[in-house]
C-alpha positions as CSV (number, residue, x, y, z in Angstrom):
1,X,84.7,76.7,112.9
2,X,83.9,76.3,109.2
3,X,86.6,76.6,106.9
4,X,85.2,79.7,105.0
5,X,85.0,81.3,108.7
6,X,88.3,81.0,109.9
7,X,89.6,81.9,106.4
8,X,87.7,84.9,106.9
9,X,88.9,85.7,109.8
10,X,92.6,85.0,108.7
11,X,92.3,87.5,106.0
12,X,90.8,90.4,108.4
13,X,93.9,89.7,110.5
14,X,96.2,89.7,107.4
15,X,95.0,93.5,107.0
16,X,95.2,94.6,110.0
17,X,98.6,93.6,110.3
18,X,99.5,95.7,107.0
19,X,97.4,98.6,108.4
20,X,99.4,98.4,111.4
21,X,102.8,98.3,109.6
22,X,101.8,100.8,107.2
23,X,101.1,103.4,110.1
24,X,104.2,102.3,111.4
25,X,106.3,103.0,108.1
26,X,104.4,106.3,107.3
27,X,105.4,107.4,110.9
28,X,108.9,106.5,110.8
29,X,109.0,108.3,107.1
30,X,108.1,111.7,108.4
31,X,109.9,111.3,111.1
32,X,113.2,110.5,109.6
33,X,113.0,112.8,106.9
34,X,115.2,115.0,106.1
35,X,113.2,117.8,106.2
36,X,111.5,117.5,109.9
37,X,115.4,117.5,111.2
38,X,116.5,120.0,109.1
39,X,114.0,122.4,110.7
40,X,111.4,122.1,107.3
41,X,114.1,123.3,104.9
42,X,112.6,122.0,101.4
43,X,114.7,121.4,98.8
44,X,114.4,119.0,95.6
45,X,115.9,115.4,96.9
46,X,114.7,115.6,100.4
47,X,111.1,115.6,98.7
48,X,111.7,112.5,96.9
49,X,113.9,110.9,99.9
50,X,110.7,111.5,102.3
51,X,107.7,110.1,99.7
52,X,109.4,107.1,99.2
53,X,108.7,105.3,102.5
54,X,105.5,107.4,102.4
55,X,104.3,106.3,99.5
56,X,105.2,102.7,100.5
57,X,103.2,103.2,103.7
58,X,100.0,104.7,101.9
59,X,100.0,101.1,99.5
60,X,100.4,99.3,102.5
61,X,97.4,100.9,104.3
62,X,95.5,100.7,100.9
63,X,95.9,97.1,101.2
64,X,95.6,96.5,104.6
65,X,92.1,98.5,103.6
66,X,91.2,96.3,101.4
67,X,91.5,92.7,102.8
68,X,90.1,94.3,106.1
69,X,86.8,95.2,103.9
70,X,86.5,92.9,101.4
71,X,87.8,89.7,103.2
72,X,84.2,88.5,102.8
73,X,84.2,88.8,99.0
74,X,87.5,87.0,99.0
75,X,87.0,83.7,100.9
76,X,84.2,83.3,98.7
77,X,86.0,83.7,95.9
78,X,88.6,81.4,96.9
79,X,86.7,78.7,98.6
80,X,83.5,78.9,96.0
81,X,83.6,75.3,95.4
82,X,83.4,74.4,99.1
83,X,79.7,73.7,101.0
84,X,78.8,75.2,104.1
């Protein structure tokens, strides 16, 4: 295996670990909010207790997205000096 290839595939499986984990955190956010065991009683702070792991989990899947779909792009542009 070339060294672009098996960077390539490093980086794929570098995503799909963080889209993994940020299924996992969004998940454990909604379910752990306050809200969900309060029986959906809104109020002010449990909005902003609940989108913090939320929003953590939606970068995490935005980056996980990312290396998954431009891991080609990116070993190119780290290993641009190297010959096939």
């Amino acid at each position: 295996m070339k060294t672009k290839q098996l960077a390539n595939v490093l980086i794929k499986i570098l995503g799909l670990s963080q889209f993994i984990y940020a299924i996992l955190a969004i998940v454990s956010g909604l379910l752990q909010s306050p809200p969900l065991m309060q029986g959906m009683q809104w109020q002010g702070t449990q909005w902003r207790i609940m989108l913090i792991p939320f929003a953590h989990g939606i970068v995490q899947l935005a980056i996980g997205f990312y290396l998954i779909a431009k891991s080609q792009s990116l070993t190119n542009y780290l290993f641009k000096d190297d010959d096939e």
